[in-house]
N, C-alpha and C positions, 0 to 999 in steps of 0.2 A: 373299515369303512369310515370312523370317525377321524382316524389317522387324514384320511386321504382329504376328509371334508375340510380339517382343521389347516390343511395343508393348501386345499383354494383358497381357503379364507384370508390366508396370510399370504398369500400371494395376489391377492385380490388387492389387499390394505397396502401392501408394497408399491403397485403399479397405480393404485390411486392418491398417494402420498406422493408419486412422481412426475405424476399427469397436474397435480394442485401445484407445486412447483416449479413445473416451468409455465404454467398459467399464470402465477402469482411474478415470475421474473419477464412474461412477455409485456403483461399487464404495468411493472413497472418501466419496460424499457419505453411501451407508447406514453406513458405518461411522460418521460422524459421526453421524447419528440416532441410532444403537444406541447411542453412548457418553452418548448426553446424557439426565439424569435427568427423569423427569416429576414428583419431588417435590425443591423444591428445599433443601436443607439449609443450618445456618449454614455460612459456610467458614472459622471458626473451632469447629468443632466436636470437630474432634480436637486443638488446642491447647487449647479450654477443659476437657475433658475430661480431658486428659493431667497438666492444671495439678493437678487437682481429685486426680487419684490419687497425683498429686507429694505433694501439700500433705500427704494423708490418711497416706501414708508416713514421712512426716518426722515432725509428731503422733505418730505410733505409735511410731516407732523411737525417738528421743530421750526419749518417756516412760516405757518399759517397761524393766522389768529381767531379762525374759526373752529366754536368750540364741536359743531358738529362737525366739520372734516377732520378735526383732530382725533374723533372715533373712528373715520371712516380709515383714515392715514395707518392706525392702531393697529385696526383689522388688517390691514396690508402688513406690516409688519408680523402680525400674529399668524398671515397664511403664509411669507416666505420663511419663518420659524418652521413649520412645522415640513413644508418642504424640504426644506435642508435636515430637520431629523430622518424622512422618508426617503433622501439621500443617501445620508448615513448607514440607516437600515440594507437599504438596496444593495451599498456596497461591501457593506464587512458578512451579507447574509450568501452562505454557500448554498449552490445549485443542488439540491436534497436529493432528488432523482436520481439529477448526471452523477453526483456525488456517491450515491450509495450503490448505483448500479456499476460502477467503474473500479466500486471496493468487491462487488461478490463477484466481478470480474478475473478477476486475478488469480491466477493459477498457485497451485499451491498455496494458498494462505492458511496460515494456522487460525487458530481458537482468539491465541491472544492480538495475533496481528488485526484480524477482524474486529474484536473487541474493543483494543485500541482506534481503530478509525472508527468505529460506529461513534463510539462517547466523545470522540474528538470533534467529530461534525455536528454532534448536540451542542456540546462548547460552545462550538462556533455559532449555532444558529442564536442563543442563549444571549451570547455576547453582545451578536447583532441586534437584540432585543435591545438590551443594557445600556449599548452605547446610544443608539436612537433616541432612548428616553430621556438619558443622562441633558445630550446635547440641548434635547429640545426646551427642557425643562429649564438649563441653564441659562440658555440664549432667553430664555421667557422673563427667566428675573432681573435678568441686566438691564434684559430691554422695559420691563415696567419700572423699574427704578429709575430707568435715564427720563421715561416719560413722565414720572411724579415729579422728580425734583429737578431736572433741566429741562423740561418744556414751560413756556411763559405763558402766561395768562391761563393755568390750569386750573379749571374748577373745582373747589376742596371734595366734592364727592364725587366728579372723576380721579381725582388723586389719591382717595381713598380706597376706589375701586382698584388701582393699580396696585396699590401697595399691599390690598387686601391677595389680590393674584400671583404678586409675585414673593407676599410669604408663603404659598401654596407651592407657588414650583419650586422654591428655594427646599422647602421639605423632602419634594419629591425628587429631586436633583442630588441631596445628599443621602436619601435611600437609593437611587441607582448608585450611587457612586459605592455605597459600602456593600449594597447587596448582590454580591458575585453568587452566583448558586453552582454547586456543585461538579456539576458538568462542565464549566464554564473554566474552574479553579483549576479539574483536569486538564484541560486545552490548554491552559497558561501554565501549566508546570510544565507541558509538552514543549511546546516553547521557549523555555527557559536556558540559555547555555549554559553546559555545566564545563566547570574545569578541574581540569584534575593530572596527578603525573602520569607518566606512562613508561615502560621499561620493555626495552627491543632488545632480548641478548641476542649476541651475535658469532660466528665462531673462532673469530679473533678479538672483537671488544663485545663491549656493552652500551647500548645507547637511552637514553634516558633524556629526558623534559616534561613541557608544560604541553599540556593539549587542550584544544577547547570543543568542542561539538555543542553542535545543535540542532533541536530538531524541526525542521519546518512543514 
């Protein structure tokens, strides 16, 4: 009798760890539907855009001799900055859903193939972090540095203010740039072409050279 009980039981835990399962995989496939657009947009659209507010800021800022449109110019510059990082992001950042749902897809995959894409699309989302910040931060210093010492008629404590902002993103620009994290380190060694010889015997010669793979 305990035998038989112990025996529901584990058939019970079997067919409910199966039922969670494909509940948890249908559950991911609508999330992916939900996320995917029915009209599709450029994906340079927040970079071209961003560029467009960049540009229209600078124009304004460096021609005007008014100290308050020279803040307002600033701000325009600082919102098409930050556009063009949410550019950035948009573009280098992989579809996580379609992505993961397209890896559990796949027939036969091993332990390690799996593993490898799973850490690989962290990489990737990681990067896309990285690179967004890096950009933004960057474009933020240049652009208060152009605005302290080549805009005219600058008032020393809006100049100071600039200078004060863009030693902050200049910090923050060279911590994106050296802080690659883990995940991230994997994806780029994935990436990386490796070269190396390679040896085809054959049953009349032998063939031999340079090979290059990569993995994309």
């Amino acid at each position: 009798m305990k035998i038989f009980i112990l025996f529901v039981c584990f058939i019970s835990s079997l067919s409910f760890a199966t039922t969670e399962g494909q509940s948890a995989y249908k559950f991911l496939k609508q999330k992916s539907d939900e996320s995917k657009s029915e009209i599709q947009f450029n994906e340079y659209e927040d970079i071209i855009s961003g560029s467009i507010a960049f540009a229209i800021g600078n124009i304004g800022y460096f021609t005007t001799d008014s100290s308050t449109l020279k803040i307002a110019y600033s701000g325009v510059q600082t919102v098409g900055i930050i556009a063009v990082g949410h550019g950035i992001y948009d573009y280098y950042y992989p579809h996580f859903e379609t992505r993961l749902l397209g890896l559990l897809s796949k027939k036969k995959l091993t332990r390690g193939q799996l593993s490898d894409g799973y850490v690989s699309l962290l990489g990737e989302m990681e990067r896309a972090k990285r690179l967004s910040l890096l950009w933004s931060s960057s474009l933020l210093t240049m652009q208060y540095g152009l605005n302290a010492f080549l805009g005219k008629d600058v008032p020393q404590d809006l100049k100071d203010i600039y200078l004060f902002l863009g030693g902050v993103n200049a910090i923050i620009a060279v911590y994106s740039y050296y802080n690659v994290s883990d995940y991230e380190q994997y994806y780029l060694n994935q990436k990386k072409a490796k070269v190396g010889l390679f040896i085809v015997p054959g049953q009349r010669d032998t063939r031999a050279g340079l090979g290059i793979s990569k993995a994309w």
